[in-house]
C-alpha positions in Angstrom: -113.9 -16.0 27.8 -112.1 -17.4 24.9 -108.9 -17.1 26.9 -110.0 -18.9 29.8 -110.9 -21.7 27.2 -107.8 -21.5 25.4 -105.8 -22.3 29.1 -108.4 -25.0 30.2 -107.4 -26.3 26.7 -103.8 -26.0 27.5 -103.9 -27.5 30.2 -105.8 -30.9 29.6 -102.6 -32.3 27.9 -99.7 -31.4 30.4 -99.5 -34.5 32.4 -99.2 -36.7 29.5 -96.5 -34.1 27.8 -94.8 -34.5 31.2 -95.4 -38.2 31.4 -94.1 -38.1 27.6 -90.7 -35.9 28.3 -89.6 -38.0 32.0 -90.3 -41.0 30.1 -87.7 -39.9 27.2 -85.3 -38.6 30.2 -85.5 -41.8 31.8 -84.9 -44.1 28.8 -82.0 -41.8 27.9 -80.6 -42.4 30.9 -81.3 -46.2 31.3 -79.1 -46.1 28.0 -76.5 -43.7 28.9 -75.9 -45.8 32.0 -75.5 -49.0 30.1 -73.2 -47.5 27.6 -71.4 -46.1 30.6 -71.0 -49.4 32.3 -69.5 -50.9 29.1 -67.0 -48.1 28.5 -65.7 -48.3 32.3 -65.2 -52.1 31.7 -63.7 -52.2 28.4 -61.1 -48.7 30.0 -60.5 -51.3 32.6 -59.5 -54.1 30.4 -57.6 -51.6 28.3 -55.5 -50.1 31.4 -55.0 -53.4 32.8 -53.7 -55.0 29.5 -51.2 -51.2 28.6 -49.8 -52.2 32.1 -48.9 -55.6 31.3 -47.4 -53.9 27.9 -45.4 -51.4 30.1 -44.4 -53.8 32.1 -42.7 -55.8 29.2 -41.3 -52.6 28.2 -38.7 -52.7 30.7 -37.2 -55.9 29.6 -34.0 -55.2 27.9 -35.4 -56.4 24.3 -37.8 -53.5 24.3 -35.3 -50.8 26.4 -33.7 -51.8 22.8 -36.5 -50.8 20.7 -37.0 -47.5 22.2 -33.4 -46.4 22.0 -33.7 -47.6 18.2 -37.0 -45.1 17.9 -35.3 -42.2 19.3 -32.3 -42.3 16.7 -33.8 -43.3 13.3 -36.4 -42.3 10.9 -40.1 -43.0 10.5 -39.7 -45.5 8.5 -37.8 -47.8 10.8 -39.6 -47.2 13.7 -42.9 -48.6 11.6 -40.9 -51.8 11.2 -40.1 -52.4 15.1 -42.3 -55.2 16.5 -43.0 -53.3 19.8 -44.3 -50.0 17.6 -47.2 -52.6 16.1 -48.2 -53.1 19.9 -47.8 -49.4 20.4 -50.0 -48.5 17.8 -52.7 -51.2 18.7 -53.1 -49.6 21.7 -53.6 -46.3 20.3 -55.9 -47.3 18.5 -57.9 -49.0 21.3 -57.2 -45.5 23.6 -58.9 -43.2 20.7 -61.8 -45.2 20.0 -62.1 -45.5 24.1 -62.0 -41.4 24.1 -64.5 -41.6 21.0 -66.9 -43.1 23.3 -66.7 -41.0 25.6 -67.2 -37.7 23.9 -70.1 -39.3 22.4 -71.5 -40.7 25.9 -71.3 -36.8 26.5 -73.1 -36.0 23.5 -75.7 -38.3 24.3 -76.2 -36.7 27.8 -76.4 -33.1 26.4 -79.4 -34.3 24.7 -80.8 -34.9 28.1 -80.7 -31.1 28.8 -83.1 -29.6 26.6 -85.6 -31.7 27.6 -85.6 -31.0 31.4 -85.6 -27.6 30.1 -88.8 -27.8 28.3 -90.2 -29.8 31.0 -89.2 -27.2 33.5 -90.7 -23.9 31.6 -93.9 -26.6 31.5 -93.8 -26.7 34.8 -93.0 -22.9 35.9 -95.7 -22.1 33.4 -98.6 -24.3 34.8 -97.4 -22.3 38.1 -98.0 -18.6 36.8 
């Protein structure tokens, strides 16, 4: 009898543990979402802004600069104008990829939890 007890007991709490777990899924998500929404817009700005940079690349000042890269040292190169723009937007491409990976982080988190509430589910079932 003490088994029959033990599953009524069981039992009681699973729609608030449910409730509980889809709620943290959902808010997760809600967040995920927004932080999406900001990356896409700021990797749109970015792209749109590195194409107006290409596009001054091909003006015959900066076909000058690159030649200059190709043939001298490091320490030259860090003093061409064009390189400071170059790095710039290097800058603003890693921390764009930073966000991403941890956007994906974030979502991973997600996983575990339908998990649980999955073998909640499966288990209420058997």
């Amino acid at each position: 009898m003490h088994y029959l007890d033990d599953c009524l007991e069981l039992l009681d709490p699973l729609p608030e543990i449910m409730r509980e777990k889809l709620t943290m899924m959902r808010e997760s998500d809600l967040k995920i979402q927004a932080d999406f929404d900001q990356l896409e817009e700021n990797a749109s700005k970015f792209l749109s802004s590195y194409r107006h940079y290409q596009s001054q690349q091909s003006s015959p000042q900066r076909t000058r600069i690159q030649i200059k890269r190709q043939n001298s040292d490091k320490e030259e190169v860090e003093n061409i104008p064009g390189n400071v723009e170059q790095q710039k937007n290097q800058l603003e491409y890693d921390k764009l990829v930073e966000k991403y990976q941890q956007l994906i982080q974030q979502a991973t988190t997600k996983v575990p939890l339908a998990n649980e509430s999955h073998d909640i589910v499966c288990w209420r079932r058997h």
